[in-house]
Backbone bond lengths (Angstrom), bond angles and torsions (degrees), N, CA, C in turn:
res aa  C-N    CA-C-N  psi(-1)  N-CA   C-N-CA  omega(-1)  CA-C   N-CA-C  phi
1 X - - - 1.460 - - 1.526 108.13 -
2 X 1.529 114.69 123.37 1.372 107.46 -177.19 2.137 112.71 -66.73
3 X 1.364 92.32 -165.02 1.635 88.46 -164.68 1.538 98.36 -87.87
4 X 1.624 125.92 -30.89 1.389 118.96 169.53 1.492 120.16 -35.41
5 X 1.609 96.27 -61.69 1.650 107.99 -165.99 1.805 99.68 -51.11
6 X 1.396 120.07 -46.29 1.648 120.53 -174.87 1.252 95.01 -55.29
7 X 1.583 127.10 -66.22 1.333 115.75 178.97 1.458 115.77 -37.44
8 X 1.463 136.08 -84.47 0.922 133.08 158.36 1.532 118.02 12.73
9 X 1.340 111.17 -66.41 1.524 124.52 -152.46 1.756 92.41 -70.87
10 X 1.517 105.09 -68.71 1.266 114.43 174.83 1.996 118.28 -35.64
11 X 1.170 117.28 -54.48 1.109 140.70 172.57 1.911 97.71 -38.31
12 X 1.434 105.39 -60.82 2.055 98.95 -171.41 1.618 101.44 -89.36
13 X 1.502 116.50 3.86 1.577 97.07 165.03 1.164 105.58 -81.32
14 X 1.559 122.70 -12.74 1.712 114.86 -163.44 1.446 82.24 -84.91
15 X 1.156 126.73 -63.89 1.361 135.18 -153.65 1.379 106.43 -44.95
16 X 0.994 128.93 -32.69 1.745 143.75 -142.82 1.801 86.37 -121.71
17 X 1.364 133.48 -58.68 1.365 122.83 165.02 1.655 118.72 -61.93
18 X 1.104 112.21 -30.81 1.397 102.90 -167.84 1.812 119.32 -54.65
19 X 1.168 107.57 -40.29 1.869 111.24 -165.07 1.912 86.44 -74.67
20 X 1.010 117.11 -30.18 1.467 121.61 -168.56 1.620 99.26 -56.54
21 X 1.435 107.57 -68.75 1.607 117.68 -168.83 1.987 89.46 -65.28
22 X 1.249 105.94 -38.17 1.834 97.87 -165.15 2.186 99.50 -55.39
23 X 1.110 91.39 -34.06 1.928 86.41 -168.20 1.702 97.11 -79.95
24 X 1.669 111.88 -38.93 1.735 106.86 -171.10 2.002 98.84 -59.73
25 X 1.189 104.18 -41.07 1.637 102.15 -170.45 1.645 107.26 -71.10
26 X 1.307 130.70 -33.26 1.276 131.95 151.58 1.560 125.84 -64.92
27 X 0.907 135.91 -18.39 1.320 126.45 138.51 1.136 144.87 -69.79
28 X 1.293 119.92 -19.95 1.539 135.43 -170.77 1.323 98.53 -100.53
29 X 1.833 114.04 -22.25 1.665 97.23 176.38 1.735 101.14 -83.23
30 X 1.177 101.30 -47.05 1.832 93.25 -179.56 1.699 114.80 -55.87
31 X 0.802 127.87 -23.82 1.812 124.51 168.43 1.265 103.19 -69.71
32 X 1.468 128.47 -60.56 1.316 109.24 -159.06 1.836 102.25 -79.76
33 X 1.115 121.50 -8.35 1.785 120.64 170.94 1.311 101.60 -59.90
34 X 1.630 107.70 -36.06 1.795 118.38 -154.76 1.876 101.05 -76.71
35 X 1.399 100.88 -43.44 1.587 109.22 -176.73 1.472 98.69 -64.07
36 X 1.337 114.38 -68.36 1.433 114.91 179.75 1.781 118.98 -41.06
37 X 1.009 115.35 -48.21 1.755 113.75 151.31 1.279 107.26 -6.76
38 X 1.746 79.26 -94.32 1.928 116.89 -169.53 1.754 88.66 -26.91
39 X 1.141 135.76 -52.24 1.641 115.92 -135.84 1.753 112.34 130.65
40 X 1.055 107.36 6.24 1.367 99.90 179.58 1.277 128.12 -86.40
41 X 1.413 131.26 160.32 1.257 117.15 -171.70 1.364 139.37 -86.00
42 X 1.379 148.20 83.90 1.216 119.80 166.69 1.214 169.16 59.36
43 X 1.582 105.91 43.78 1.348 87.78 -161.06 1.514 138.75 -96.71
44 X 1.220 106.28 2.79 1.785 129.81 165.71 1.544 102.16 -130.84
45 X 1.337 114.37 162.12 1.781 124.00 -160.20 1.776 83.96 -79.43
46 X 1.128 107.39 140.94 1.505 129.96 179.48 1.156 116.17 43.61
47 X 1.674 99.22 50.40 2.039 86.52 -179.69 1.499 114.10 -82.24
48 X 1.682 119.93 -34.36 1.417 92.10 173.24 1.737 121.50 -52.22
49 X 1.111 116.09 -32.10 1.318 117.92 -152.86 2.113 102.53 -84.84
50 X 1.308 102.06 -7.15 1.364 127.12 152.98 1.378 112.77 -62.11
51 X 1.383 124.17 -71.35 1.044 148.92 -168.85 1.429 110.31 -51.74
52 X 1.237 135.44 -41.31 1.529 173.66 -143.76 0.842 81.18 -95.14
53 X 1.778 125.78 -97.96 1.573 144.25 -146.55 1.550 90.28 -57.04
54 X 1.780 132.46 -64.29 1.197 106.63 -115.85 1.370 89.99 -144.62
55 X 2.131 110.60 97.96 1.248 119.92 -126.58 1.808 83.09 -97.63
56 X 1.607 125.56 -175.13 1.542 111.04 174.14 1.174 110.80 -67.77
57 X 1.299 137.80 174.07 1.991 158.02 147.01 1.792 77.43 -17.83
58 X 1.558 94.56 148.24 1.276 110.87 157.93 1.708 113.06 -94.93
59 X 1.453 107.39 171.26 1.763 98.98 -172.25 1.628 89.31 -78.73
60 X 1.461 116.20 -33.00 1.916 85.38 177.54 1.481 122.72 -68.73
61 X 1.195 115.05 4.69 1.758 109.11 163.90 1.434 118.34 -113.75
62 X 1.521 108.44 27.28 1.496 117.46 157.11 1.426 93.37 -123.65
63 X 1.300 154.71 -8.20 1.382 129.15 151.82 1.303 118.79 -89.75
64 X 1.314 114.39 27.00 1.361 118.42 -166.70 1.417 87.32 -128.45
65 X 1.283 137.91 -20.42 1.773 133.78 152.72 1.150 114.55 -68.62
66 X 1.538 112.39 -36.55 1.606 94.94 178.78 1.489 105.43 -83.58
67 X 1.116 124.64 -17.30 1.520 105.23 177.46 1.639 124.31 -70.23
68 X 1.263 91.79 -38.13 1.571 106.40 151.56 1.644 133.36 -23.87
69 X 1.744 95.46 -63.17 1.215 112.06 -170.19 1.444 101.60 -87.50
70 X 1.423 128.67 -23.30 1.752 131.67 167.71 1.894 110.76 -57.77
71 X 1.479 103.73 -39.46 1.447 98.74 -177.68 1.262 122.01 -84.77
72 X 2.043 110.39 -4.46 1.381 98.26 175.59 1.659 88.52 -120.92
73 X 0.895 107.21 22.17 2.454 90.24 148.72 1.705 80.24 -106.61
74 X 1.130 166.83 34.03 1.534 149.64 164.62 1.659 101.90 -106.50
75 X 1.300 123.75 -28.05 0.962 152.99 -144.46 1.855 105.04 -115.54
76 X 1.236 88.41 -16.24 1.709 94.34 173.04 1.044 100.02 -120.30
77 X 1.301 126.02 -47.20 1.491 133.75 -173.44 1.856 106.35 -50.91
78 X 1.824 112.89 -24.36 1.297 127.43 -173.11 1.442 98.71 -74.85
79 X 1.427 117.27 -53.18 1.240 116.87 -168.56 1.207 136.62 -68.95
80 X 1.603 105.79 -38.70 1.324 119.69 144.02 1.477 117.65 -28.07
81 X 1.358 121.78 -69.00 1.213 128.00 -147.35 1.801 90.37 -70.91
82 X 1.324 133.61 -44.75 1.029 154.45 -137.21 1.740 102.56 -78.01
83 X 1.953 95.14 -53.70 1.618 106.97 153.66 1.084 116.18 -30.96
84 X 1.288 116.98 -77.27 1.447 145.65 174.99 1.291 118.96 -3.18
85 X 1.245 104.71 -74.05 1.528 134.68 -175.70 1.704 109.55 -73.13
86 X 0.916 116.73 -14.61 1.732 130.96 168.54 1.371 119.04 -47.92
């Protein structure tokens, strides 16, 4: 299998994992803000106030990795071909 296709491959596990981890990391920050509310305790010095300030990645800076990672398999996939044709 050439190195594109791995790229490639690698490239739609992110794509296909990414919204997955994007909603688990947005939920787990709003619960523990929610416990910390309630009364809960602490577990690094100012974590609610962490929590507060410094909200998860927005989804436009996870489609803004995969676009990233689309222009460099396009960008190999070029060079390849470019070899190729040599």
């Amino acid at each position: 299998m050439s190195d594109s296709w791995i790229f490639l491959l690698a490239y739609l596990a992110i794509v296909i994992a990414g919204p997955v981890l994007h909603q688990r990391r947005r939920r787990n920050h709003a619960r523990r803000l929610a416990e910390l509310r309630s009364g809960a305790a602490e577990r690094f010095l100012e974590e609610r106030r962490a929590l507060e300030a410094y909200a998860p990645r927005s989804k436009r800076a996870e489609w803004a990795v995969f676009g990233l990672m689309l222009a460099l398999w396009l960008v190999l996939v070029a060079i390849k071909l470019s070899n190729a044709a040599v």
